[in-house]
C-alpha positions as CSV (number, residue, x, y, z in Angstrom):
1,X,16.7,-37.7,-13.8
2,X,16.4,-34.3,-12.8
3,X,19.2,-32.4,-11.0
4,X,20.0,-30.8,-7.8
5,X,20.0,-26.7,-7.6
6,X,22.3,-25.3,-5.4
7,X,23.1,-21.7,-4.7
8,X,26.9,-20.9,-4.1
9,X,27.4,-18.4,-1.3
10,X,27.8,-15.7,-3.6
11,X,24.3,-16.5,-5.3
12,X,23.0,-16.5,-1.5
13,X,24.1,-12.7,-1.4
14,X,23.5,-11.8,-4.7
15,X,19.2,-12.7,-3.8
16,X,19.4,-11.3,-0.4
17,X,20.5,-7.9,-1.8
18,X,17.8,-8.5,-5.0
19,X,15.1,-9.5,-2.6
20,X,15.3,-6.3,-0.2
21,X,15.9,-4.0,-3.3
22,X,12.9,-5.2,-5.2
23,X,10.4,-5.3,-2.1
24,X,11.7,-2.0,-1.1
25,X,11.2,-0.6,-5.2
26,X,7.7,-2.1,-5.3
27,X,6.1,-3.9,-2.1
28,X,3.1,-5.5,-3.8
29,X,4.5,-6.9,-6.7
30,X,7.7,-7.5,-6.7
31,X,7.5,-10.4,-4.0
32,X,6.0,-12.0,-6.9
33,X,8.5,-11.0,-9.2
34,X,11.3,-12.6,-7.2
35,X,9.2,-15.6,-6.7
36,X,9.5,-15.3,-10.9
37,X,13.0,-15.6,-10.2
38,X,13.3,-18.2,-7.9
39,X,11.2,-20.5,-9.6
40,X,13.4,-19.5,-13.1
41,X,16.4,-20.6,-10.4
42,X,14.8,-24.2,-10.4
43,X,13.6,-24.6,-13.6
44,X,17.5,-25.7,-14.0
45,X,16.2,-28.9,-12.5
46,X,15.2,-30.3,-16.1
47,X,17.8,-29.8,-19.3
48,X,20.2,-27.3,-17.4
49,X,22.1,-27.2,-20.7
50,X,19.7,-25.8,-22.2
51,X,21.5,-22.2,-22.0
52,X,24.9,-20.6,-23.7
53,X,28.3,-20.4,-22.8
54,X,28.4,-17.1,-20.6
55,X,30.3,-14.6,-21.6
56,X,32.6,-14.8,-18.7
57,X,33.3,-18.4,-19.5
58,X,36.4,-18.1,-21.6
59,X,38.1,-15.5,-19.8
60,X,37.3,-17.6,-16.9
61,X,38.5,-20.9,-18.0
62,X,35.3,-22.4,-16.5
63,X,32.5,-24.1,-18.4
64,X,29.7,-21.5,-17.3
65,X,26.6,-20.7,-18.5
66,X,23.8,-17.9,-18.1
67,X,20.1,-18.0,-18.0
68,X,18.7,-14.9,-18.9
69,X,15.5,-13.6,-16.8
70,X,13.0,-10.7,-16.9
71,X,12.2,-8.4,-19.7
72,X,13.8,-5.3,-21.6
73,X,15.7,-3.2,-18.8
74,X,14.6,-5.3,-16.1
75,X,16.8,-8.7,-17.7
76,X,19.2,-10.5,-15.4
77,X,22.0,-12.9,-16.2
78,X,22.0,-16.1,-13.8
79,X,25.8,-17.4,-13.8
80,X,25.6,-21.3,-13.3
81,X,28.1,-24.7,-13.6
82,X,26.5,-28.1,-13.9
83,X,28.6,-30.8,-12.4
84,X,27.6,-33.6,-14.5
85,X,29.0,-36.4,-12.1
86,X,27.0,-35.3,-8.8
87,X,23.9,-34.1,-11.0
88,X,23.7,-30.8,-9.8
89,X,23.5,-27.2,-11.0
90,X,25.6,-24.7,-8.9
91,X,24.2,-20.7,-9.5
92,X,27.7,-18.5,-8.9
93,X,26.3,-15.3,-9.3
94,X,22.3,-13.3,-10.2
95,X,23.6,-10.2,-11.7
96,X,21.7,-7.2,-13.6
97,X,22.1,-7.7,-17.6
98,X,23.5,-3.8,-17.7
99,X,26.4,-4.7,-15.5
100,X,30.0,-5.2,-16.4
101,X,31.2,-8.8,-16.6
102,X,32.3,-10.3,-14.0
103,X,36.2,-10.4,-13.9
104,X,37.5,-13.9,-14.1
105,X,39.9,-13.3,-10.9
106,X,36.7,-13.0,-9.1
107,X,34.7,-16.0,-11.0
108,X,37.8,-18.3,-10.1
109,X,37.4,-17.4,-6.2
110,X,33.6,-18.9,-6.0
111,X,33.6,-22.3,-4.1
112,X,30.8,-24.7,-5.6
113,X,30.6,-27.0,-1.9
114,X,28.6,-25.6,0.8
């Protein structure tokens, strides 16, 4: 049985802000490239444990994991839970892979109901 996706609000945000930056860095392709991404979203549908521990997920206290998308300088980190009772993967947060950690004071603040 496959599971449900679900972005957190801070996801939401996170794709907005990727979605205009890419478009507005490279209007023909990247379009496609975020469609990349989005579909990389959903491929957490099937065997969402698949992926690691994230690195955040100690320091955090939380059991989150990270998908890693793109290639070389262009990789990002997708920070998701999987809420084995409901069936359903929540993605907290699409972050460049050259960014600082998240802080777990600000991983502890993400609701997973919308």
């Amino acid at each position: 049985m496959a599971y449900r996706v679900v972005l957190a609000d801070s996801a939401k945000t996170d794709a907005d802000h990727l979605w205009n930056w890419v478009v507005s860095q490279a209007p023909r392709k990247g379009p496609a490239w975020f469609e990349r991404l989005i579909d990389a979203l959903y491929s957490l549908e099937t065997l969402p444990q698949r992926c690691p521990k994230a690195r955040e997920a100690d320091t955090a206290k939380r059991p989150i994991r990270c998908l890693l998308f793109g290639k070389r300088h262009g990789v990002y980190r997708i920070l998701y839970e999987i809420d084995e009772k409901r069936r359903t993967v929540w993605i907290l947060h699409i972050r460049h892979g050259a960014l600082k950690d998240l802080p777990s004071s600000e991983l502890a603040n993400i609701p997973r109901e919308n």
